[in-house]
C-alpha positions as CSV (number, residue, x, y, z in Angstrom):
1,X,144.6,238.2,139.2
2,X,140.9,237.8,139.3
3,X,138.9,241.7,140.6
4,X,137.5,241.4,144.0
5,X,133.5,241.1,144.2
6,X,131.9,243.8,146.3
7,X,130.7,240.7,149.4
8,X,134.7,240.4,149.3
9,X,135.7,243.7,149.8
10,X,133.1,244.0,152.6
11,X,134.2,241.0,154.3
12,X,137.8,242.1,154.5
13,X,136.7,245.4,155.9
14,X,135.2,242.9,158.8
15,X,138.1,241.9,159.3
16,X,140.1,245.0,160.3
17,X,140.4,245.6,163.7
18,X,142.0,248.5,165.8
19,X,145.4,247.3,167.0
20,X,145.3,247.5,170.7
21,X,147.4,250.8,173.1
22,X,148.3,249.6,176.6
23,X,146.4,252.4,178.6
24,X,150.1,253.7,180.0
25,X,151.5,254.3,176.5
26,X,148.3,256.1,175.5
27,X,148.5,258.3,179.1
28,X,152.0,259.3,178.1
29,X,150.9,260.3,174.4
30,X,148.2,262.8,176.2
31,X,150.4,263.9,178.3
32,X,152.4,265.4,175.8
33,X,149.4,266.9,174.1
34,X,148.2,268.5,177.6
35,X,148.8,272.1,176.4
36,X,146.9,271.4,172.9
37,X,143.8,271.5,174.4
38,X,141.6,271.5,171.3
39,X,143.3,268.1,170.3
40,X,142.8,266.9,174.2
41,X,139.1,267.9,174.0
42,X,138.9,265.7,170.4
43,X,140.5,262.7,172.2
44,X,137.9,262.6,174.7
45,X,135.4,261.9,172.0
46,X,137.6,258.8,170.1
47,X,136.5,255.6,172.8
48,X,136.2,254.8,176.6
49,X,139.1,254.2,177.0
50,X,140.9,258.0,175.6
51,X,138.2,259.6,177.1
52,X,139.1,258.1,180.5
53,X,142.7,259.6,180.1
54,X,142.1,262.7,178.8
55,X,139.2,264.2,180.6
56,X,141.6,264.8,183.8
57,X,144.2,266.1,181.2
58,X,141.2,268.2,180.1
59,X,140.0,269.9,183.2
60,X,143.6,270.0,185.1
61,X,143.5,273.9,184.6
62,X,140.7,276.0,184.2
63,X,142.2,279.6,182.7
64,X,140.3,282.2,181.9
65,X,141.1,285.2,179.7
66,X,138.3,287.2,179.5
67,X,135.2,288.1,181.3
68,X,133.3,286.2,178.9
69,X,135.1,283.0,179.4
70,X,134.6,283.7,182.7
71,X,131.0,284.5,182.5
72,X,130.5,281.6,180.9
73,X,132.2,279.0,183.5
74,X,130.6,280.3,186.4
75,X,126.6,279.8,184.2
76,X,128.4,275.8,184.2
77,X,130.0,275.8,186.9
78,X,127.6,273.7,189.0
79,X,127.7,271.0,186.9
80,X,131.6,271.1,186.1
81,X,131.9,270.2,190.0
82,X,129.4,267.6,189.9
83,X,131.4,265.8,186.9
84,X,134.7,267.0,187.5
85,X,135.5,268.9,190.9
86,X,138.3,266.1,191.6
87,X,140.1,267.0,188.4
88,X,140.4,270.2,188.3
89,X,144.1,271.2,190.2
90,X,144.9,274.7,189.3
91,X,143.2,277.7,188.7
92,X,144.6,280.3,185.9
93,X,144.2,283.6,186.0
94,X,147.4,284.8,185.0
95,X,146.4,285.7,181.5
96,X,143.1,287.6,182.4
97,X,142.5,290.4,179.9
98,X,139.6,293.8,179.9
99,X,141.5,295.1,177.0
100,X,137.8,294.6,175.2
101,X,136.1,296.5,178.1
102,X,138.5,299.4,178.0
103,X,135.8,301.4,175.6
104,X,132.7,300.6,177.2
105,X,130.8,301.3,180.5
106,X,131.4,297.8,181.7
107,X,134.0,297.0,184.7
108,X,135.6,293.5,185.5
109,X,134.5,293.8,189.5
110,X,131.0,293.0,187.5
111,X,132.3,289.6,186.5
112,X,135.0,288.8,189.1
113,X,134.3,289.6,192.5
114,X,135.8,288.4,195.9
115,X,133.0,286.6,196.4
116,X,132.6,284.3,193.5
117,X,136.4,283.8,193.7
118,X,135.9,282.4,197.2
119,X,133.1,280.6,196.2
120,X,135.3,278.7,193.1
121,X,137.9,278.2,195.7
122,X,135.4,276.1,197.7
123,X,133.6,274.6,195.2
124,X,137.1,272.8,193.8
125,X,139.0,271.1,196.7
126,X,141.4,269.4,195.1
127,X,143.1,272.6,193.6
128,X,146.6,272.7,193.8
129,X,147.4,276.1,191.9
130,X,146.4,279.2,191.9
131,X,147.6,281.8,189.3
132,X,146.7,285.9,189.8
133,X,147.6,289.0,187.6
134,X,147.8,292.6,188.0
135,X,144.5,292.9,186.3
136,X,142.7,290.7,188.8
137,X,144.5,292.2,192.0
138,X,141.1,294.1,192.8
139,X,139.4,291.1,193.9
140,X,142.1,290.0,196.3
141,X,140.9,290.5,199.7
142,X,141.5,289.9,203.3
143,X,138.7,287.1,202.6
144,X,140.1,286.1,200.0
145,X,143.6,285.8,201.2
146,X,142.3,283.4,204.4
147,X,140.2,281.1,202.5
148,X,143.4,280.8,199.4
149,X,146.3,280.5,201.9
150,X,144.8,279.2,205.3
151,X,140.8,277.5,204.3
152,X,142.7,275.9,201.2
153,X,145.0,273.1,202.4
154,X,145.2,271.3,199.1
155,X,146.9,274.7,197.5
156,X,150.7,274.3,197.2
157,X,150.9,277.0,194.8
158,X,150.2,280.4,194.9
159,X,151.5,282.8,192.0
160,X,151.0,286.7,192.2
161,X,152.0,288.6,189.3
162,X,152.5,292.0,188.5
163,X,150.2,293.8,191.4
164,X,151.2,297.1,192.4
165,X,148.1,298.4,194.0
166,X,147.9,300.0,197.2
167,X,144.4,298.3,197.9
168,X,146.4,294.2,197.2
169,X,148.8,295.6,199.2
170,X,146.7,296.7,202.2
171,X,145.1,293.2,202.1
172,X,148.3,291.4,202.5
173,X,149.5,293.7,205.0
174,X,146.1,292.9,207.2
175,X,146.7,288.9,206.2
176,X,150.0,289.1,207.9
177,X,149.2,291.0,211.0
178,X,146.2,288.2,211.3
179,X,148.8,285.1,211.1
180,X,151.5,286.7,213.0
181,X,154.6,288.7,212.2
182,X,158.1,288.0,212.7
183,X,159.5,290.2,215.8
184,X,162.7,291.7,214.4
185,X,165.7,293.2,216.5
186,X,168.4,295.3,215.6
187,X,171.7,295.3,217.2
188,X,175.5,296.7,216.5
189,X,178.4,294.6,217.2
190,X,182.0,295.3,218.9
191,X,182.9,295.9,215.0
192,X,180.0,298.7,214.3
193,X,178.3,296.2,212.1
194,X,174.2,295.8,212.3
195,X,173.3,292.4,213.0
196,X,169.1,291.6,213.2
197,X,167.5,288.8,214.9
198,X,164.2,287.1,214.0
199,X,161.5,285.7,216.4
200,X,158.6,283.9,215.6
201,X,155.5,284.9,217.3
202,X,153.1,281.9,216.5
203,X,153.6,278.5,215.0
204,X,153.7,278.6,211.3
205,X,150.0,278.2,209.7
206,X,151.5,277.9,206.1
207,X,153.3,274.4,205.9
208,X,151.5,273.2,203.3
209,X,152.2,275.8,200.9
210,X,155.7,274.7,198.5
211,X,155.7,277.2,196.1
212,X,155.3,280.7,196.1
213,X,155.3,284.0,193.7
214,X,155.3,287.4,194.5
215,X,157.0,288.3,190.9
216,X,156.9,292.1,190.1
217,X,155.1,292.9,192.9
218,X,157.0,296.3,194.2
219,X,154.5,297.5,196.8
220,X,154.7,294.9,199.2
221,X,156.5,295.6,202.6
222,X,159.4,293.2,203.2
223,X,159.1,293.9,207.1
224,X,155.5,293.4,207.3
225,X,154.2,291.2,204.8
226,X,157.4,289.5,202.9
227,X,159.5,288.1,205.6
228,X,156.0,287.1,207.7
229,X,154.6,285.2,205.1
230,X,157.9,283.3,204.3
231,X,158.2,282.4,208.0
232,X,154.8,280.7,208.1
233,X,155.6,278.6,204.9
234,X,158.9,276.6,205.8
235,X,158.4,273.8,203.4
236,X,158.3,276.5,200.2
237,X,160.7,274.8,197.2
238,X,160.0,277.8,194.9
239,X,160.5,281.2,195.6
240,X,160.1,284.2,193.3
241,X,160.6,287.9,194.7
242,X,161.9,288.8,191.1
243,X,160.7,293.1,191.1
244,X,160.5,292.9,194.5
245,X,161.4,295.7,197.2
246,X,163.7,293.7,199.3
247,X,166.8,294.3,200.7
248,X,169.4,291.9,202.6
249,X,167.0,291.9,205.5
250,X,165.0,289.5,203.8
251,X,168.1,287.7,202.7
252,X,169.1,287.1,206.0
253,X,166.0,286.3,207.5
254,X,165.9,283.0,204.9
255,X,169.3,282.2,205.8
256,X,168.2,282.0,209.1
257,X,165.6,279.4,208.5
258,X,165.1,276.1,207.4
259,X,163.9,277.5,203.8
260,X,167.3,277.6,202.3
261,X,167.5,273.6,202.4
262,X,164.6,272.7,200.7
263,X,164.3,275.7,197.9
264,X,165.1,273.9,194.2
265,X,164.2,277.6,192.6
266,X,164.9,281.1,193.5
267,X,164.3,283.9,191.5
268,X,165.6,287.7,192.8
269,X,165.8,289.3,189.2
270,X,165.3,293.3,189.2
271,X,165.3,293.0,192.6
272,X,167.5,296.8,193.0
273,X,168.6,296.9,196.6
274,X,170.3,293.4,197.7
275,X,173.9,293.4,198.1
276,X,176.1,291.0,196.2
277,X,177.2,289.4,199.3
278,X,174.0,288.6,200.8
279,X,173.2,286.9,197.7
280,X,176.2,284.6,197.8
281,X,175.6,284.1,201.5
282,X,172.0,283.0,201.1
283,X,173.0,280.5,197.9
284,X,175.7,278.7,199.4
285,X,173.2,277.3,201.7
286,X,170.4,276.0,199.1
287,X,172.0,272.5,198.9
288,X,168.9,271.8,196.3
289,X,169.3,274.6,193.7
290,X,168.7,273.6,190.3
291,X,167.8,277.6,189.1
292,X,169.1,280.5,190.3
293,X,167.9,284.0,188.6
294,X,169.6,287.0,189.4
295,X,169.1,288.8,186.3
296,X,169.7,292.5,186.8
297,X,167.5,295.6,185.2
298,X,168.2,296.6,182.2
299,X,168.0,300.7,183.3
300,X,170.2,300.2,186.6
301,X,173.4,300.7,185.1
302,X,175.8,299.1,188.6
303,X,176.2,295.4,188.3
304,X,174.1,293.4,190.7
305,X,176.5,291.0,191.9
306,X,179.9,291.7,191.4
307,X,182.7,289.2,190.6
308,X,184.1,287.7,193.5
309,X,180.7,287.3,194.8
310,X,179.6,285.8,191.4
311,X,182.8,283.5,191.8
312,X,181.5,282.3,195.7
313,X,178.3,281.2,194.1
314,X,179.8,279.3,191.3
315,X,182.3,277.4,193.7
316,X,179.9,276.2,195.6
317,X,178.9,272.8,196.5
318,X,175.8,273.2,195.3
319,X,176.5,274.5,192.1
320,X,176.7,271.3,189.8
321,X,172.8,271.1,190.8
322,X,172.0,274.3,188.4
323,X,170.0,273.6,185.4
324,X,169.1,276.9,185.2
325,X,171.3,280.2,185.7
326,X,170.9,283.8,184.5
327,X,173.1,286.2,185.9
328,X,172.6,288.9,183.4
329,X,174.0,292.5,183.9
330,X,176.5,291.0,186.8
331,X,179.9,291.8,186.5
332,X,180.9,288.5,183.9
333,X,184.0,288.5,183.3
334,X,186.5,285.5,181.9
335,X,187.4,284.4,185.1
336,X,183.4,283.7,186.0
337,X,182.9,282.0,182.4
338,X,185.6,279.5,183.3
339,X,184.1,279.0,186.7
340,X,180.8,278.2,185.1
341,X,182.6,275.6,183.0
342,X,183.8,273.6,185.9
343,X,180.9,273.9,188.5
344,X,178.0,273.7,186.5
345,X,178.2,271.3,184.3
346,X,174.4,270.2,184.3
347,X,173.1,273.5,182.6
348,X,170.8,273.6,180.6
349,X,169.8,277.2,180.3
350,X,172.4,280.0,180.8
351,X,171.6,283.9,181.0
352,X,174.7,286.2,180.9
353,X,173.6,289.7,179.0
354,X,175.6,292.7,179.2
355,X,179.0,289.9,180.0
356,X,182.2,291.9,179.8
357,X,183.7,289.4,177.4
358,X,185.7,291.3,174.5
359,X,187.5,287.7,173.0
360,X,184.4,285.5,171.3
361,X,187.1,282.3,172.1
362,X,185.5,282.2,175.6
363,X,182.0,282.2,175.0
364,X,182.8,279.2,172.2
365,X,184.8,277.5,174.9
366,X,182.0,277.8,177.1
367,X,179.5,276.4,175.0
368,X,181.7,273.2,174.3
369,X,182.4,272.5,178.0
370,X,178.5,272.5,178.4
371,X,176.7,270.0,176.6
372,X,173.3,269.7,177.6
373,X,173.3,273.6,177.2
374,X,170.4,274.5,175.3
375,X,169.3,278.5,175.6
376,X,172.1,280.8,176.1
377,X,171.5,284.6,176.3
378,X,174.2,286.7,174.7
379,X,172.0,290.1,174.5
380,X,174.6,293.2,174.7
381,X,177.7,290.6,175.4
382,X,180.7,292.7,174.5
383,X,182.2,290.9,171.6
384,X,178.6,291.2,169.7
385,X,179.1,295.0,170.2
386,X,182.2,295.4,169.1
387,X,181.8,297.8,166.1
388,X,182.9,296.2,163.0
389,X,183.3,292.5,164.4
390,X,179.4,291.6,165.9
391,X,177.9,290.5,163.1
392,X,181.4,288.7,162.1
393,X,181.4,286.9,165.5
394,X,177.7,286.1,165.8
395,X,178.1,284.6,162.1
396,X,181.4,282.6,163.3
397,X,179.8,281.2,166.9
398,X,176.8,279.8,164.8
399,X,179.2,277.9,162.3
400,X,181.2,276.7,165.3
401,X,177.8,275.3,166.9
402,X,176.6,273.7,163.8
403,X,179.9,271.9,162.8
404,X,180.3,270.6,166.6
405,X,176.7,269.5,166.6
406,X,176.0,271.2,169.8
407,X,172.5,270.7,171.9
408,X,171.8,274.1,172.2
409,X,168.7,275.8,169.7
410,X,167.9,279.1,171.1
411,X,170.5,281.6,171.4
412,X,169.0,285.2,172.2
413,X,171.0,288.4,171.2
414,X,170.4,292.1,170.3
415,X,167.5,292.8,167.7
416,X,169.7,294.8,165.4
417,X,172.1,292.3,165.5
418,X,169.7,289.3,164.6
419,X,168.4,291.2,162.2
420,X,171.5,291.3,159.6
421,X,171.9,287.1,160.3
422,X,169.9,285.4,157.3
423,X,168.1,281.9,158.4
424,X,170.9,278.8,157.8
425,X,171.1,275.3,158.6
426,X,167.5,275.5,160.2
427,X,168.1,278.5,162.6
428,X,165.6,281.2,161.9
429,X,164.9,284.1,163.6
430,X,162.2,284.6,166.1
431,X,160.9,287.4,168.1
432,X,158.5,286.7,170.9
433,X,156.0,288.6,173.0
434,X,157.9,290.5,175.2
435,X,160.0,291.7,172.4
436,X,162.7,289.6,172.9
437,X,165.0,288.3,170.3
438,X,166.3,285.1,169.4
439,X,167.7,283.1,167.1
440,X,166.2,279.2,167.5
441,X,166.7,276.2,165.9
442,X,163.9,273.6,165.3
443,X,164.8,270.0,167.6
């Protein structure tokens, strides 16, 4: 075969052209990089037509973890909202860190104040989201509060996390007496039993907000900020009072309510002073749940919902919506595992720690009436406990998943148990941020 001649080779290269991506197949490869943001920022740069998709990928959320991130958005910012104010939908704070501050003579209120939060909130209408930590609580104001819940109409999500000051919670006590509280009556009926009534004393000013977060926010007042705020936002979908210091008063007050209808998640983990059978009550009325967390604390040694209540839950209508379920440190027993099996069998993630299963046959029966499970936690389950036979039963569970080719990948346990279970068949053993322990398998 005669060699190519160097005008040849450069006419073929001519002749190569880009095979052509239908916009909406190169939107849904994006999408799936929209957490990469490094390789998002790359793909603005390949043509016209990438850029076009990814630069709203790109600018969707604007997180910050440190002051001089921060610093250095606010120098831009001006331009970012000439270019790009309509993209940008949620606002992360979350993940805000001083730890490099902690040795020198600078303080965060120097870079984030009240009012340059206010002024980001107005300067980007189309957010959506807003996300706040513990170490941001400081700048949360009664200022701030009215421009994020009330000024904001576009915001349908507002995430507190962690803050346990006196000052965030004297701000939301003042933003609740400013919208109006809930007027709340006590009365005994003819069987000595307390009864409360709830009356509204405006119209609600929050019915645009869907989802909302108070998680591990112990300092808040159920009376006068909890259960006011939650009657002003009717339409909320999500609802996380996980750490919060709530009792069955605020239970009741949802039940009350439209709220229960429309909530797809509710989170009440840690949550130490709710009795089981408020719990149950409130449930059986969310005809939408797909994830229910009830995950008790780890130091409170009483269950947190006992069994019959746990059974209530489990046999109600709505339970073959859950896709997600953790009822960790509850009183589990075999009875509630074969209730699970046949009322839930759309779950996908499943929390039962601390279960008061002795015979590993009922969590394997479990696992093979569930098959879309995919994350189970099986931290301080009995059988794993069992002097002698945990590391015997963990080993026999993963053999039995492997050789019936079950969905699930991440199973977490105790760390001293993982620890004696050598990688096989792909699992390996991860421990994560929070020093939790699991043992995943890659998909």
């Amino acid at each position: 075969m005669p060699a190519l001649t160097g005008s040849q080779i450069v006419s073929a290269k001519k002749n190569v052209s880009i095979p052509y991506i239908p916009p909406e197949i190169i939107q849904i490869i994006l999408n799936l990089l929209r957490d990469d943001k490094k390789t998002i920022a790359a793909c603005t740069l390949v043509n016209h037509t990438f850029n076009l998709h990814a630069t709203p990928i790109l600018y969707n959320t604007i997180a910050f973890t440190s002051p001089h991130a921060f610093t250095l958005f606010i120098n831009v910012m001006n331009d970012i909202k000439q270019r790009c104010s309509q993209m940008i939908h949620h606002l992360d704070l979350s993940s805000f860190s001083t730890c490099d501050l902690q040795k020198s003579s600078f303080k965060p209120q120097k870079f984030v104040t009240p009012e340059l939060l206010i002024h980001i909130l107005r300067s980007f209408s189309e957010l959506k989201a807003v996300s706040i930590s513990k170490s941001l609580e400081f700048v949360i104001t009664l200022d701030v509060l009215k421009v994020l819940f009330i000024e904001c109409k576009n915001i349908k999500t507002i995430d507190f996390c962690g803050c346990a000051t006196k000052r965030f919670s004297n701000a939301l006590d003042m933003f609740s007496s400013l919208i109006g509280r809930v007027k709340i009556e006590s009365n005994c009926n003819n069987y000595d039993e307390t009864t409360f009534s709830f009356r509204m004393t405006s119209q609600p000013l929050l019915s645009h907000l869907q989802r909302l977060s108070f998680h591990e926010c112990p300092v808040i007042s159920e009376y006068s900020i909890i259960i006011p705020i939650l009657a002003h936002a009717p339409n909320l979908t999500y609802l996380d009072l996980g750490g919060c210091s709530i009792s069955d008063l605020t239970l009741n007050f949802l039940a009350e309510t439209n709220i229960p209808t429309n909530l797809s998640h509710l989170l009440l983990a840690k949550c130490k002073n709710i009795p089981s059978k408020a719990i149950s009550s409130l449930v059986s009325k969310c005809s939408r749940l797909e994830t229910l967390n009830l995950y008790g604390d780890k130091d409170i040694t009483t269950t947190v919902i006992n069994e019959y209540d746990l059974i209530s839950i489990l046999r109600s209508p709505n339970a073959k919506n859950f896709r997600t379920l953790d009822i960790g440190s509850s009183q589990i027993t075999p009875l509630v595992l074969t209730t699970i099996k046949e009322n839930c069998p759309s779950l996908q993630n499943l929390g039962i720690s601390k279960a008061q299963i002795t015979n590993l046959n009922f969590i394997k029966d479990l696992l093979m009436a569930l098959p879309n499970l995919q994350y189970i936690d099986l931290t301080s389950v009995t059988c794993f406990n069992l002097l002698g036979y945990n590391l015997l039963n963990a080993n026999s569970l993963l053999i039995d998943i492997n050789e019936n080719n079950h969905s699930i990948h991440t199973i977490e346990m105790n760390e001293s148990l993982l620890k004696k279970i050598y990688p096989v068949d792909g699992w390996i053993i991860n421990a994560n941020y929070a020093k939790r322990w699991y043992y995943s398998c890659e998909t």
